[in-house]
ROSE-842758 format. One line per field, with one value per residue: x, y, z of N, C-alpha, C, O in turn. Coordinates in steps of 0.2 Angstrom, whole numbers, plus 2048, in hexadecimal, padded with zeros to 3 digits. Layout:
n_x [X,...]
n_y [Y,...]
n_z [Z,...]
ca_x [X,...]
ca_y [Y,...]
ca_z [Z,...]
c_x [X,...]
c_y [Y,...]
c_z [Z,...]
o_x [X,...]
o_y [Y,...]
o_z [Z,...]
This chain:
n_x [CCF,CC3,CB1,CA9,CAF,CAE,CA0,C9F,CA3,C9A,C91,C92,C90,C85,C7E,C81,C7E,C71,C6D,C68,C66,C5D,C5B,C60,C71,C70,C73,C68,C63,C59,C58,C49,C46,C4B,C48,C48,C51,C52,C50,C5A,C63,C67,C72,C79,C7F,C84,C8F,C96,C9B,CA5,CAE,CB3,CB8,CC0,CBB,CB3,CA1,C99,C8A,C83,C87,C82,C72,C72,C74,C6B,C69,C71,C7B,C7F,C85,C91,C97,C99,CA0,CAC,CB0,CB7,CBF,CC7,CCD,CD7]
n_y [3D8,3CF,3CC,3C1,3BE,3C8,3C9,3BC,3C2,3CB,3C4,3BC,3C5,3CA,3BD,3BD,3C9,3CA,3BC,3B2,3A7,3A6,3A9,3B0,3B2,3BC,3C8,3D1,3D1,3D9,3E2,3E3,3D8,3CE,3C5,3CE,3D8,3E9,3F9,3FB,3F0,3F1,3FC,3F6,3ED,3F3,3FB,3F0,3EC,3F6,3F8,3EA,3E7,3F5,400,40E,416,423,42C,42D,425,41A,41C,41B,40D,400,3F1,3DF,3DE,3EC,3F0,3E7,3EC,3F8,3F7,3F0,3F9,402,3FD,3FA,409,40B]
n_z [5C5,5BF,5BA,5BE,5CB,5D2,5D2,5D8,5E8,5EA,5EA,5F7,5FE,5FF,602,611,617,614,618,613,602,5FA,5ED,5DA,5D2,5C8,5B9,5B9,5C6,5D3,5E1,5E4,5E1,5EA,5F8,607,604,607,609,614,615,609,60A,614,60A,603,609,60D,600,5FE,607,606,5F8,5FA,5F4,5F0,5F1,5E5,5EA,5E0,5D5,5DB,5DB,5CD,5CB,5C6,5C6,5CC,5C3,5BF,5C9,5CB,5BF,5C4,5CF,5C8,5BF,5C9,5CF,5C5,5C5,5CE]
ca_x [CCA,CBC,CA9,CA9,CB3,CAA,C9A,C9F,CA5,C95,C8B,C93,C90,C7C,C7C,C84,C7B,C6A,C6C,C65,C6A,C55,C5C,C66,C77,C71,C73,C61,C5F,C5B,C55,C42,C47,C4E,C47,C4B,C55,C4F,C57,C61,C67,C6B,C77,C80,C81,C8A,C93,C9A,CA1,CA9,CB1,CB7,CBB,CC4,CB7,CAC,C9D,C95,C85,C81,C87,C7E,C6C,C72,C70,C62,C6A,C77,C7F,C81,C89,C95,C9D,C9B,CA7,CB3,CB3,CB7,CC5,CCB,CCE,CD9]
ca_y [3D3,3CB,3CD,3BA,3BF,3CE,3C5,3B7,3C3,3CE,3BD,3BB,3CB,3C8,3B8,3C0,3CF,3C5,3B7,3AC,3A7,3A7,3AF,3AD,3B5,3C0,3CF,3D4,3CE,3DF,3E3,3E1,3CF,3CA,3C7,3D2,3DE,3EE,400,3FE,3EB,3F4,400,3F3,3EA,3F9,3F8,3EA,3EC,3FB,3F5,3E4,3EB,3FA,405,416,41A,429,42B,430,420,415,41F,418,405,3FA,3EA,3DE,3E0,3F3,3EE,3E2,3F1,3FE,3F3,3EF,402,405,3F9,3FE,410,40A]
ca_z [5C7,5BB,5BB,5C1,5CF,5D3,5D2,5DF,5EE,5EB,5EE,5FD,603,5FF,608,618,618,612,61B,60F,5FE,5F5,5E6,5D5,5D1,5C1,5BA,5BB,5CD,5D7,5E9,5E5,5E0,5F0,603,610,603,607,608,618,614,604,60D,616,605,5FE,60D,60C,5FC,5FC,60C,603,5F4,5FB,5F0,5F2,5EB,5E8,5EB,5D7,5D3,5DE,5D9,5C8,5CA,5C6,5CA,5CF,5BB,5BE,5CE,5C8,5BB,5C7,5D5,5C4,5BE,5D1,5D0,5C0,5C4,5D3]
c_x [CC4,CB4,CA6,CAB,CB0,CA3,C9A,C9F,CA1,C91,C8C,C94,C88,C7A,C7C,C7E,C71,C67,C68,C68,C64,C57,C63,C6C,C74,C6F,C6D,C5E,C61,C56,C4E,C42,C48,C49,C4C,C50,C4F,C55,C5D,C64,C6C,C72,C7C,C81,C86,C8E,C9A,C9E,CA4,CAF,CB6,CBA,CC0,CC2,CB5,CA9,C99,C90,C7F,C82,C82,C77,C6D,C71,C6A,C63,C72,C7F,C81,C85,C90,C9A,C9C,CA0,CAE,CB4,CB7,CC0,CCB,CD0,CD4,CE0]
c_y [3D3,3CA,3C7,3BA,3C3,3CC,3C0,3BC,3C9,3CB,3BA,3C0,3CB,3C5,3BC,3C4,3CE,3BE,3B3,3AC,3A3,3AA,3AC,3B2,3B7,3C5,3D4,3D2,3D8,3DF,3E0,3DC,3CB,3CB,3C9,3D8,3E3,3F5,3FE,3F6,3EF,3F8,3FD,3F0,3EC,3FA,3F7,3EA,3F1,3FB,3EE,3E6,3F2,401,409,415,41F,429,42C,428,41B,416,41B,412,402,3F3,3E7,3DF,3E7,3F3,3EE,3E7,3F5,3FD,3F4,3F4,403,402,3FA,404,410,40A]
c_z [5C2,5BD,5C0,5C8,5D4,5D7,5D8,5E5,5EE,5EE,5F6,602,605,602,60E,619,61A,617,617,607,5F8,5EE,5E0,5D5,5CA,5C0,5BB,5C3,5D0,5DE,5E9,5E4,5E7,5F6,605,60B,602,60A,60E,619,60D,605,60E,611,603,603,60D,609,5FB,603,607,5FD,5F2,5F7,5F5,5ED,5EC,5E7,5E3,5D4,5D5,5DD,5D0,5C6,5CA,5C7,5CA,5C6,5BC,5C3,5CE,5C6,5BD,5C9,5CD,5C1,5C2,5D0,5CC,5C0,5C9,5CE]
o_x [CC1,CB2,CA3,CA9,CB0,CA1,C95,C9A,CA3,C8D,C88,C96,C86,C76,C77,C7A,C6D,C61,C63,C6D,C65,C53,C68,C6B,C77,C6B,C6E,C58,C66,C51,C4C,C3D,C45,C46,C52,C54,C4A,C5B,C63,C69,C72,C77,C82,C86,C8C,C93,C9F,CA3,CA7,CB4,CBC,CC0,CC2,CC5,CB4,CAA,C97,C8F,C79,C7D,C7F,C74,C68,C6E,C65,C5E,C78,C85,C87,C89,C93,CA0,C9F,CA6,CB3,CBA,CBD,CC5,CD1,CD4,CD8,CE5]
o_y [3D8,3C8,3C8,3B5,3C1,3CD,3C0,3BA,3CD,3CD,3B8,3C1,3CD,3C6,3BE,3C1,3D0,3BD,3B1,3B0,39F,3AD,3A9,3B7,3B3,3C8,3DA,3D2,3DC,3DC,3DC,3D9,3C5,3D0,3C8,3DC,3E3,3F5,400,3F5,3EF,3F6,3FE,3ED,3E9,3F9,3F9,3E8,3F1,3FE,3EF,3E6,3F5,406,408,413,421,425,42C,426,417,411,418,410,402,3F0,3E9,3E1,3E8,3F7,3F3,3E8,3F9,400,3F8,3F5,405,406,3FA,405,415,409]
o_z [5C1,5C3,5C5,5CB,5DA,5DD,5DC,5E9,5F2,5F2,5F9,607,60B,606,611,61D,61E,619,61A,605,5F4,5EA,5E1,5D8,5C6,5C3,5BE,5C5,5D0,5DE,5ED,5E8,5E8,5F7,605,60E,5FF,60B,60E,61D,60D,601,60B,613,601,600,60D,60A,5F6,602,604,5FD,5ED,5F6,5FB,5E7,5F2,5E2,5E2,5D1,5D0,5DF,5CD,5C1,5CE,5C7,5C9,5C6,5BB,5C3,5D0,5C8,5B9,5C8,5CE,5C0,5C0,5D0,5CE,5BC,5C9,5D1]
């Protein structure tokens, strides 16, 4: 699966969870950017994707993002390693 790929069904995780769609798809977009993201939308953000993408993440890893770009190649690491 392709960044592009990755990228879309991340956005549709944001909407859902967000309930709005106030915001751009880029790789510098992160939580402080958004309404209503805050730690425990955060959670179920991560959630969601580790559910839909059939990922884990450890808690080292996810301390390490600063936005949706480190996301993006954490999920296609994730997918890779599969």
């Amino acid at each position: 699966m392709d960044k592009a790929e990755i990228k879309e069904k991340i956005r549709g995780i944001l909407l859902s969870v967000l309930q709005h769609d106030n915001f751009e798809m880029v790789d510098e977009l992160s939580a402080k950017d958004v309404d209503g993201w805050d730690s425990l939308t955060h959670m179920d953000i991560i959630t969601e994707i580790e559910s839909l993408f059939g990922v884990r993440f450890k808690l080292k890893e996810l301390n390490k993002l600063n936005n949706l770009g480190n996301l993006i190649d954490l999920v296609k690491g994730k997918l890779e390693e599969k």
